[in-house]
Every structure is written in structure tokens, then in C-alpha cells.
N, C-alpha and C positions, 0 to 999 in steps of 0.2 A: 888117752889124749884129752888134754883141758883146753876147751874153747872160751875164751872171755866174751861175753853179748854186750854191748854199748849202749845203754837205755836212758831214753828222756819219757821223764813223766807228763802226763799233758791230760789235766783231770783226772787225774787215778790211773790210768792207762798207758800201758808201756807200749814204747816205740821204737824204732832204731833212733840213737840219737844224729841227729844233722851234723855235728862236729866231733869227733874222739874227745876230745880235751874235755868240751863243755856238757860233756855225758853226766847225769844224774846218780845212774849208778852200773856197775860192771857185773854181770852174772855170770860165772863160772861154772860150764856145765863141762862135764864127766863122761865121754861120747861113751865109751867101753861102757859105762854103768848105767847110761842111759837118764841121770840124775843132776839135781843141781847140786855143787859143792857151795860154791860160798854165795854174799850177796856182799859187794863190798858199796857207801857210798861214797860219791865221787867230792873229796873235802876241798879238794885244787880245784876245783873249776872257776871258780876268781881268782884264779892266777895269773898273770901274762904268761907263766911256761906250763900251763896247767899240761898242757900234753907232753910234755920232757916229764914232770912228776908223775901222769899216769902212766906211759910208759915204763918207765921206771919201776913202777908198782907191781904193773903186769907182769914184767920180766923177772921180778923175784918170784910173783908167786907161781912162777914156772908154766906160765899157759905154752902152749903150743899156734893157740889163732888168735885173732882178734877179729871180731865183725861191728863192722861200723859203716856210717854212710860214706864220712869222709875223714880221712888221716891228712894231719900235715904232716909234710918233709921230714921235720926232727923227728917224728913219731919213728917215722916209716924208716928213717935213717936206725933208732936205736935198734926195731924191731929187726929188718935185714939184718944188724952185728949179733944177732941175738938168735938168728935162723925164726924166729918165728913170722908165720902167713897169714896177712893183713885182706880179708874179705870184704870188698867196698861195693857202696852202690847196690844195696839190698831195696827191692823194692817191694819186699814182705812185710806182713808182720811177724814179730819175732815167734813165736807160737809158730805158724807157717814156715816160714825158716827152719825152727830146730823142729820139725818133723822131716822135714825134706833131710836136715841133714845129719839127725839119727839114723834114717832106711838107708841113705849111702855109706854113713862109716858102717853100718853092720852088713852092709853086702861086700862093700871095697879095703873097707880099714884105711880110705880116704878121704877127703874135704872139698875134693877140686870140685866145683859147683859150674 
């Protein structure tokens, strides 16, 4: 299962990002392998549809989740035609997050948080 992470940089420091779209950059982790696959950055974020483009993005590179603070509509819209599960409103840091939920997919082979 590929989960995409939503990261703003803030001093060298990643974060969840505040908005999907205006995300810095997208970390694709590997729950099965327990590993990070890619590190994509995020080139649309001065877009007006920067979130229709990363979407878009996402969904070819075949994630199954997205965790992010907040998704707009269009996102959430592509993501549902798409079957993939939009995780909002994290109030971890990402490190804290993907520990939490490496130990549930290797107990459940689930996400639900």
C-alpha cells in the first residue's frame, strides 16, 4: 500500500502541510516495506489549480492514501473517483504519524486512524 505524506518545509523542518495543493513536497511511503519510495516536489503550488495538478499526480503514481491537513473539494472529488482515502486534520508530526501508522498496517493491513 503507497501512502503520499503532504510536507511544508518551515526552516528545514517538515510538517504536515496546511493546504494539499500548496504542499512543498509529497513523500510516498511503502506501508508493506515499511520504507520511503519517492520524494516528489510539489512544481504547481503557484498554480490556481495546483490541487486538480497534484491530485492528478498522485493518482497516476498509484498511492492508495493521502495525508494532509486540509484537501479541497476538487482534490477530494478526484481522489473519491479514484477509490483513494484522504486522511485530514493530523495533528502529529509526520515522523509521529508514520510510526503510528506503520504498527497498525503491520497489525491490521489497515489505515483507519
Amino acid at each position: 500500500m503507497k501512502v503520499a505524506i503532504c510536507i511544508e518545509l518551515t526552516d528545514g523542518n517538515q510538517r504536515f502541510s496546511d493546504r494539499f495543493g500548496s504542499s512543498d513536497q509529497f513523500l510516498i511511503y511503502d506501508l508493506e516495506k515499511k520504507t520511503l519510495r519517492d520524494t516528489f516536489y510539489n512544481h504547481f503550488k503557484s498554480s490556481p489549480t495546483a490541487e486538480i495538478f497534484c491530485a492528478q499526480f498522485l493518482i497516476k503514481e498509484g498511492v492508495n492514501a493521502v495525508v494532509c491537513r486540509k484537501c479541497g473539494n476538487d482534490a477530494k472529488n478526484l481522489f473519491s473517483e479514484a477509490n483513494i482515502e484522504i486522511i485530514e486534520n493530523i495533528g502529529l508530526r509526520p515522523t509521529e504519524f508514520l510510526n503510528i501508522l506503520f504498527a497498525k498496517y503491520s497489525n491490521s493491513k489497515s489505515i483507519a486512524i
